[in-house]
N, C-alpha and C positions, 0 to 999 in steps of 0.2 A: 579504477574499476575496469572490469573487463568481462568477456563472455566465453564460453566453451563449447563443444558440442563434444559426442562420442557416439558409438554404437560396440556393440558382439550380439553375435561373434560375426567376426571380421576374418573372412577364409582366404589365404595368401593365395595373392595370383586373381583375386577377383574386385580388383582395379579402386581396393579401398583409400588409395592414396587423395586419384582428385575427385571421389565423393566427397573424402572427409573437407580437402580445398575448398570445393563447393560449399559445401554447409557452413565453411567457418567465414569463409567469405562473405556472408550474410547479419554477418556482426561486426564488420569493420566499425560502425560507427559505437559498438562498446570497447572497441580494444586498437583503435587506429594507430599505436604508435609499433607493434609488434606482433608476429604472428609465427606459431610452429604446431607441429603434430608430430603426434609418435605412434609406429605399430608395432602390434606384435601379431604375428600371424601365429605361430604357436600355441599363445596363448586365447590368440582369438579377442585381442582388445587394442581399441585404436580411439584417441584422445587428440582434438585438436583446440589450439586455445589464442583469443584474440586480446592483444593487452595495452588498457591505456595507462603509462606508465605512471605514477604515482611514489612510489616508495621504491628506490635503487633503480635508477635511471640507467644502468647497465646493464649488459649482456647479462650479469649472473643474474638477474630476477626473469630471465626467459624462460616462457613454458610450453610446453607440457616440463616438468622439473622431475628430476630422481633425487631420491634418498641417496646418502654419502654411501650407503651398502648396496646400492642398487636393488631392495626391496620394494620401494616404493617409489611410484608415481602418481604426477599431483597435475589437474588442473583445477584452478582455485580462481573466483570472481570474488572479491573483499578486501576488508581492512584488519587483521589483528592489532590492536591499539596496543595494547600488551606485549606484543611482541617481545621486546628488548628485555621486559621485566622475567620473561619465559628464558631468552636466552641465557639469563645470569645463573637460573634455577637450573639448566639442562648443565652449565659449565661445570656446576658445583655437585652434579648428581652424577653426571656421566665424563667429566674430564672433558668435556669436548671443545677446544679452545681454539678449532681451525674454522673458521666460516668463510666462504664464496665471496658471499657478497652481505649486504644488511637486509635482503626484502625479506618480509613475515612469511612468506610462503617456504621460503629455506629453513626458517625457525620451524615452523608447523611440522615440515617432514624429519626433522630432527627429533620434535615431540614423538610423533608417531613413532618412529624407531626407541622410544627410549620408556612412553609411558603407554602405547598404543594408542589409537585413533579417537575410540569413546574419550576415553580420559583425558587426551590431548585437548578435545575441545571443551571439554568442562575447565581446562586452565584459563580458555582464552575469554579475552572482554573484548567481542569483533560483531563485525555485519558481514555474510558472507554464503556463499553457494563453492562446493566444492564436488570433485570426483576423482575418487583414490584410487589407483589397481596396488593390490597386493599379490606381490608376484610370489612371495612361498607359500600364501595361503590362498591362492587363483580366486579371489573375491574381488568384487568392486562394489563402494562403499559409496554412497552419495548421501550428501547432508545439507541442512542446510539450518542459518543461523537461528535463535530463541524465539525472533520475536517476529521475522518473514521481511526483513529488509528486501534479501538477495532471490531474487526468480530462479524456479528450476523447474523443470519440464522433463517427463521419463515418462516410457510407455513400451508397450510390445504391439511391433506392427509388422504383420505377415511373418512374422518367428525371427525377427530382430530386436533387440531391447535397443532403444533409441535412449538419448538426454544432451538437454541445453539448455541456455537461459534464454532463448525464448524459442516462441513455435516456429518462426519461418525459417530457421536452423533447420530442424525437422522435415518442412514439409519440401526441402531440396531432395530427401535421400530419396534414391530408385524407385517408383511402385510404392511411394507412401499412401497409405488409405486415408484420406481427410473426409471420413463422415460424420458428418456435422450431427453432435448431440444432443436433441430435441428437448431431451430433459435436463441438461444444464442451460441449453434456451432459456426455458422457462425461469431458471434460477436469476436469468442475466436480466430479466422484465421486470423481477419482483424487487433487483440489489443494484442495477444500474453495474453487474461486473458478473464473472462468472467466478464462485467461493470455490475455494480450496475445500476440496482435493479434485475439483473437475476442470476439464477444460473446454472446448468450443467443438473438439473432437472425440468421437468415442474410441477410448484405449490409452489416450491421453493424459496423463495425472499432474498436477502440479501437490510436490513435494509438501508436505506439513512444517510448519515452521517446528523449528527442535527435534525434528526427526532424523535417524538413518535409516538409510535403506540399503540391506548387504544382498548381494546376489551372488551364491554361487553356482560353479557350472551349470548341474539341474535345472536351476531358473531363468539361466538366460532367455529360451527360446518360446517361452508360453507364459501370460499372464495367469498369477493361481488366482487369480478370484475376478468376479462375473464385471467386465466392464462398467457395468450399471451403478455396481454397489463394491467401490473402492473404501479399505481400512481409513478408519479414523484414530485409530490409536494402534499396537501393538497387535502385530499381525507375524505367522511365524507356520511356512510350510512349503513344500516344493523347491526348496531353494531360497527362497525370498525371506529376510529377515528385516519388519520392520518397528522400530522401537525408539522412543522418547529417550535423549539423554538429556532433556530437559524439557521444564510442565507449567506452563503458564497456572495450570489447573490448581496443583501443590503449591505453587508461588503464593496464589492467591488465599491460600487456607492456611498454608502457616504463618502466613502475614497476620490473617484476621486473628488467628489461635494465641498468637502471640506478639499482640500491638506491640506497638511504640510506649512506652511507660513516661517521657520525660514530660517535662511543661511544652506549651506551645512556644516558647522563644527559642526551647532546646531543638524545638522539630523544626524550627523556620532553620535556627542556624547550621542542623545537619542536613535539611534539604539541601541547602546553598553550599556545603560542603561536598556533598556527593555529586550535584550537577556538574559544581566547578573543576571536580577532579574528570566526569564524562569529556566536558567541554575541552577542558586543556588537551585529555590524552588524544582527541578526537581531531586536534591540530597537526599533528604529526602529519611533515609532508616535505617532503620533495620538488615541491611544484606548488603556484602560486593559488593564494586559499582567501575565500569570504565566504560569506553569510546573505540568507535570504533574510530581507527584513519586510513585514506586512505592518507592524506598527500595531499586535495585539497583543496579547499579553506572554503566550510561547516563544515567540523570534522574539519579541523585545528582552526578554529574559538571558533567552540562550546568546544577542550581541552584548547584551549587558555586562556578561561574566567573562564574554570573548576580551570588549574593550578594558574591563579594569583591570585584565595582566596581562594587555599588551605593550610592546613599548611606544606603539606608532598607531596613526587611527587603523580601525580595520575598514577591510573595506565591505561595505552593504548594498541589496538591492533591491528596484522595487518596481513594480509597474503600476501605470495608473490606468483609469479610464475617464472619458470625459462625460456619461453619465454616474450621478452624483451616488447614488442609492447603490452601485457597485464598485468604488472608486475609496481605498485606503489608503490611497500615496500621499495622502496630507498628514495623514498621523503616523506614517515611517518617517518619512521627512521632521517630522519634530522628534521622534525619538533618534533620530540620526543625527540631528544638532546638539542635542541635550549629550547625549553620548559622547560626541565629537569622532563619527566614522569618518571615510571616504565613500561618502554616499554617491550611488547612481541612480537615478531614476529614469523612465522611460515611459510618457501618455501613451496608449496604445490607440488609433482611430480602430471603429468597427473595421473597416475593410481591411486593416492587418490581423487582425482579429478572426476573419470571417478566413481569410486567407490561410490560414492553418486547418482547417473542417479537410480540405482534400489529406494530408501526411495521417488525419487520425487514424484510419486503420492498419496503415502502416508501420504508423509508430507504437501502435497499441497491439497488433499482432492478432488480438480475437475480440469480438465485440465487448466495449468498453463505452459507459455514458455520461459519466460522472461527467458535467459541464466545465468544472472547473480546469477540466483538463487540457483546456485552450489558456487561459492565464497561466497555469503551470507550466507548457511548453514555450511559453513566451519569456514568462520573466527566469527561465532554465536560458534561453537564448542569449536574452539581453546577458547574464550573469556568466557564461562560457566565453564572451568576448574578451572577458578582462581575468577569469581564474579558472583554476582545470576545475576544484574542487569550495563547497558551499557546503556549511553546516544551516543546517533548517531545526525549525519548532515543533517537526511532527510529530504525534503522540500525547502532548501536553494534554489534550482533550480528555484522553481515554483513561490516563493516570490520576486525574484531576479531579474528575467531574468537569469538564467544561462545555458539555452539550448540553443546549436547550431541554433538551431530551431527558438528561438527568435530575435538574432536581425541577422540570414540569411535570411529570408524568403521573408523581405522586400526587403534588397540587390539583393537578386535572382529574383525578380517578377519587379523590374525601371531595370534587366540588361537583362532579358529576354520577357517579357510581351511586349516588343517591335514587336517584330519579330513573323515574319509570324507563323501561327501554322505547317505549313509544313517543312520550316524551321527546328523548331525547334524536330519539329521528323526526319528527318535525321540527326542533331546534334545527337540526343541519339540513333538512330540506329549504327553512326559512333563510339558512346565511346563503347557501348556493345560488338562491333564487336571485340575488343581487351578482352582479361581475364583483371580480377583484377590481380592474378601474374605476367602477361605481364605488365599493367599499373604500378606496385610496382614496376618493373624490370625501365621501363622506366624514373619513377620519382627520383629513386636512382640516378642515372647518373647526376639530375640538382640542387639534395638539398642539397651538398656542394655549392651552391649559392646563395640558400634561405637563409634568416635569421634564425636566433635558434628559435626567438620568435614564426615564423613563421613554423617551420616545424610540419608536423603532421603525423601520421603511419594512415596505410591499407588506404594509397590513394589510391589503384582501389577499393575497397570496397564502397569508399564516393565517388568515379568518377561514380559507379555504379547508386547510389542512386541518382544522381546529374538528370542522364539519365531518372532515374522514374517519375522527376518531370517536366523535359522540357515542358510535352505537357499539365500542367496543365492550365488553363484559368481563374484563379483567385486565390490572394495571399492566400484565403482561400483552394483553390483544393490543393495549394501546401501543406500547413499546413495537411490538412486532408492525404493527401502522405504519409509525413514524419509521420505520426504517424497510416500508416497504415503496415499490412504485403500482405496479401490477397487481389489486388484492390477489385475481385469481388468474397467474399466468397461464395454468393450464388450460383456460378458456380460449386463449387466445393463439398458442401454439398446437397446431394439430398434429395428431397421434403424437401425444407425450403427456406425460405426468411429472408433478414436481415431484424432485429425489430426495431423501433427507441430508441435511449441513447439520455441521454445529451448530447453528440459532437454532433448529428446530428436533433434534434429536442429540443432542448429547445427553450423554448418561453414565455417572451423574452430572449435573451441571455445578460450578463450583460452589462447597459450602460457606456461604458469606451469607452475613444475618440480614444486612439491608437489600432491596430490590437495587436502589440505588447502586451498589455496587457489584449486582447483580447483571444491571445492564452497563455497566464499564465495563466487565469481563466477558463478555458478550459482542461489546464493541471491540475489543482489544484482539480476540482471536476471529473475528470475521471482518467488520467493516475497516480495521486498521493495517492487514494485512491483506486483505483482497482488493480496496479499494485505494483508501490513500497513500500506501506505500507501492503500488502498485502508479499510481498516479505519475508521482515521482519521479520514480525509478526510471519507466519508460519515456518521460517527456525530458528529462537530465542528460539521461545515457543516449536520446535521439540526438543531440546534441555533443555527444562522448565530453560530455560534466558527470563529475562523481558527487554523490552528494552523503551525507552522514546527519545521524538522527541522536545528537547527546541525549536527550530522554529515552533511548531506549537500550541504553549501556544498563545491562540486566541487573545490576547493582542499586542504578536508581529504582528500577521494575522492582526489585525487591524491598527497598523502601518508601515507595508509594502503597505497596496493597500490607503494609503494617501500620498507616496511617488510619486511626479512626475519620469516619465521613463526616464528622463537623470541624476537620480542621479540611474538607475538602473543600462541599457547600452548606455556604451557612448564608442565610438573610436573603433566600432562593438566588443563588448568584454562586459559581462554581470555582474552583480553581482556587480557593482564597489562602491557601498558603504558599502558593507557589507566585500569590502576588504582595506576595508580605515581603518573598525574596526580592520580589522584582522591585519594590518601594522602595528597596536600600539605595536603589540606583537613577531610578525614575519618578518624577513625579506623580503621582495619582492622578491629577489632572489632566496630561495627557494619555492613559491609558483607560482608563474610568468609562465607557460606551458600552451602550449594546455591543452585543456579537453580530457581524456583519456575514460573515463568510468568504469566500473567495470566489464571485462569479462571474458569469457575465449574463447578458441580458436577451437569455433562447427566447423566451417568451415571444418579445416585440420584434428580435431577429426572423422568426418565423412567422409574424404577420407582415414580413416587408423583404429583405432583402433574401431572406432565403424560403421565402415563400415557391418559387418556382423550383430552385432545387427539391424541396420537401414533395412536394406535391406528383413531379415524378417518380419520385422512391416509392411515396405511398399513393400511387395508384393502383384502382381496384382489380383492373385486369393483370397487372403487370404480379400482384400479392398472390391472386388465385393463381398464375401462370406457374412461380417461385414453389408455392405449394409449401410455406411453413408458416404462414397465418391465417386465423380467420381476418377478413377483409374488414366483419362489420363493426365492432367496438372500432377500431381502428379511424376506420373514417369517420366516425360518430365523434370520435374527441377530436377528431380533424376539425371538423366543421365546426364545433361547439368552440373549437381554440380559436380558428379564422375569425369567428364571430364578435370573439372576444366574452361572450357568455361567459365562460370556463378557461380556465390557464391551466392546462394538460402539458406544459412545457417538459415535464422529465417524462412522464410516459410516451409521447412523441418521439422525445431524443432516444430511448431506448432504444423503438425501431429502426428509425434513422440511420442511430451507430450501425446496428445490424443489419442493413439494407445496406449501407455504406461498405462496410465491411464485406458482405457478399460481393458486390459486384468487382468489389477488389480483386478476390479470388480468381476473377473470370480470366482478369487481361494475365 
């Protein structure tokens, strides 16, 4: 993996060498093993790129890279998995039978010269972020992959077109304006992240997954369209050309338009043939390679297919905790014996745990909440000791059906939707009025008569969230709920308004008949690509660990949204063909649990050991001083959280990040 930066226009003689230095130097820890930049003052484009080698461990995979005709140049952050299968095709189409070296990125710009750059990536099966200068057609082309593995950042600041994989790239170059965008604020209260296409700044964009963006001359030096209100789809004036060469949207309509036809044994055993062909191609490496193992039903799948064609154990990893209710390293640990890996594991004490809160905004670059994102940078650590590169589970959820979210939502909206709306706000007046540790108190007492299958941790927590959705009035208000933090951030961030995303204004939204699959496609282009592969990305690459995602090799993406939704969730419980595959290998027994998640425990962290941190962030004079919140909801769930009344744990951390994240700014 690796990171890039660039700018134009770039005027010779005005000292773009160690700007460019500068900026790229701020991504060492994506690209620690190699570093180069290229300019062109003529042409007004300068390209620098930082690289953790992976694939062709030599000189010839160094970049910035030219085409063999010297048309093109490449800075490229990714994987083409395909690669080699592309090279056989370019030899047979174009003769061309001299190659450098073997990295994909040589491959790639041979495509380009042969089939052009749109078309080139439609060849490829990769995760990746790229920036191309074509020198006889003086454009620069940025893309980035289908599904939003790979970060990219582009913007125009003070009549310079800026881009990187990530912002503090950016905010090295000269006289950069970093004003903070009030109304992507609000976006980042409501999603615990700030959604594509905004960023933490205005002028800012982070790229759309599947998109290019062509700039010629004309466009370099002024944004064509209003800071505020950035394209969501195809956009085309002043220079600026931006266009889909691939559509989550289409994926998922001609999936539905035209199912899968076979029996379910044909669909389990072509699942398991498509994963197993992502998994294997997704091996390819250079340098030494494992797997994240959580012991749920995605990582256990994708080590499953890793181990039965390897010839040696692979190796897996895991972390644990030593409170019980956040803690899956018992059940990787079984699937790691069962399998026969070279398992690691690693208990995490809170205070190592607590010990990564300071690098989060550093490592996250603009305010970021998601909790999880402290085990994620842990068990990326522990996992970088021993391999550069880690295949993970993520996506399984979104492909599947595997969120709560999915097949509850309907259940909750035929059991509620009934009943009066008054009703059903004194229902959730009555559950709030008890704490979630009274509720946990209370439910202990009955779950020696629940089933096993059946039981699940922090029921007042989900009693809680149950309450938020009572008074919703349509299966969609629930959905948007559950996947909110902040109902109304604009209350709480001043002078700003929420802006519309694709959760809330696409148009049209994709045509699939069930809701249920309505809210996977929902989740796939916003909370999969802004949140968790976001997650990822940045706590791996903090680390300079590559990590790669087999479920989202666009091949299985396009045989999951051709799957009818009862081989997804059936018997309210999600995922179920994709653990028909997993059965071949694993027992049922040990996979067979509620859904856990991946957390840690903010709640009780914040009535004890980081209570005093918190409490400076969110003080009241210290918020009016800052002047980007109102004070009083704020402390209201402060005090209601201290109390223990109320568990505000993610609305907290929101601000937190983002107080956290500010004062980073300052030093």
């Amino acid at each position: 993996m690796c990171g890039f930066v660039g700018f134009l226009p770039y005027q010779a003689g005005s000292c773009g060498q160690p700007i460019l230095q500068r900026m790229a130097d701020t991504l060492v820890h994506r690209g620690p093993d190699d570093g180069g930049y290229w300019l062109d003052g003529d042409a007004g484009v300068s390209l620098a790129h930082r690289r953790l080698s992976i694939l062709d461990l030599s000189p010839a995979g160094h970049q910035p890279m030219t085409s063999p005709s010297g048309r093109f140049v490449i800075v490229f952050n990714g994987e083409i998995y395909n690669h080699l299968e592309i090279r056989e095709e370019l030899e047979k189409s174009s003769n061309q039978s001299h190659w450098r070296g073997h990295s994909d990125t040589e491959t790639l710009l041979a495509g380009f010269e042969e089939w052009g750059i749109e078309a080139t990536l439609k060849h490829t099966v990769s995760m990746f972020a790229l920036a191309v200068w074509d020198k006889t057609e003086r454009t620069l082309t940025l893309a980035r992959d289908r599904m939003g593995e790979k970060p990219l950042y582009y913007g125009w600041n003070r009549g310079v077109f800026l881009f990187a994989s990530e912002l503090k790239a950016l905010r090295v170059y000269p006289g950069f304006e970093a004003e903070i965008n009030r109304n992507a604020l609000t976006l980042f209260l409501r999603h615990n992240c700030i959604p594509t296409p905004y960023s933490i700044y205005r002028g800012i964009f982070k790229l759309l997954p599947g998109i290019m963006l062509t700039l010629r001359q004309e466009g370099f030096g002024a944004c064509p369209w209003d800071f505020d209100h950035p394209p969501f789809e195809s956009f085309h004036a002043r220079g600026v050309t931006f266009s889909p060469y691939w559509s989550l949207q289409d994926v998922a309509e001609q999936g539905q338009a035209h199912p899968f036809t076979g029996t379910e044994n044909e669909a389990v055993d072509e699942l398991e043939r498509v994963v197993t062909s992502a998994v294997q191609s997704q091996q390819i490496s250079d340098v030494p390679l494992g797997a994240l193992l959580s012991g749920g039903v995605d990582s256990s799948t994708i080590v499953a297919l890793m181990q039965s064609h390897a010839s040696r154990p692979v190796k897996t990893f895991t972390i644990g905790f030593h409170e019980a209710d956040y803690n899956e390293a018992e059940y990787a640990k079984d699937v790691a014996r069962h399998l026969g890996t070279d398992h690691t594991e690693l208990y995490v004490t809170p205070d190592e745990a607590l010990a990564v809160i300071p690098r989060l905004p550093a490592l996250y670059d603009e305010p970021f909440s998601d909790s999880s994102q402290i085990p994620t940078f842990l068990v990326s650590q522990l996992t970088r000791q021993h391999v550069t590169v880690a295949l993970s589970g993520d996506a399984g959820d979104e492909l599947f059906g595997g969120y709560n979210r999915h097949f509850l939502t309907s259940a909750i909206w035929r059991n509620i939707g009934w009943l009066p709306i008054n009703i059903r706000r004194a229902l959730a007046i009555g559950i709030t009025s008890f704490s979630p540790s009274c509720l946990d108190q209370l439910y202990s007492l009955v779950a020696p008569a629940v089933p096993k299958r059946l039981r699940t941790a922090r029921v007042g927590n989900k009693a809680h969230k149950l309450a938020e959705i009572l008074t919703a009035t349509t299966p969609e208000g629930i959905y948007r709920d559950l996947v909110s933090h902040w109902k109304s951030p604009a209350d709480v961030i001043l002078a700003s308004y929420e802006p519309p995303t694709l959760l809330t204004d696409r148009s049209p939204l994709a045509k699939v008949a069930e809701f249920e699959h309505q809210m996977m496609y929902l989740d796939s282009i916003s909370y999969l690509p802004d949140d968790i592969l976001v997650k990822v990305d940045r706590a791996a690459m903090g680390v300079s660990l590559e990590t790669r995602v087999p479920f989202l090799d666009h091949r299985v993406v396009e045989f999951a949204w051709r799957l009818p939704l009862e081989m997804k969730i059936r018997n309210g419980s999600g995922k179920w063909i994709l653990r028909q595959v997993l059965y071949k290998y694993v027992p049922k027994k040990l996979i067979k649990r509620p859904k856990t998640g991946f957390g840690v425990p903010i709640d009780s962290w914040l009535r004890g050991h980081l209570k005093e941190w918190a409490e400076a962030l969110l003080d009241e004079s210290r918020l009016k001083r800052e002047g980007y919140f109102n004070p009083t909801p704020i402390r209201q769930k402060w005090v209601e959280h201290l109390s223990g009344q109320r568990n505000w744990q993610y609305h907290l951390w929101d601000v937190l990040m983002f107080q956290a994240w500010l004062e980073s700014q300052k030093n």
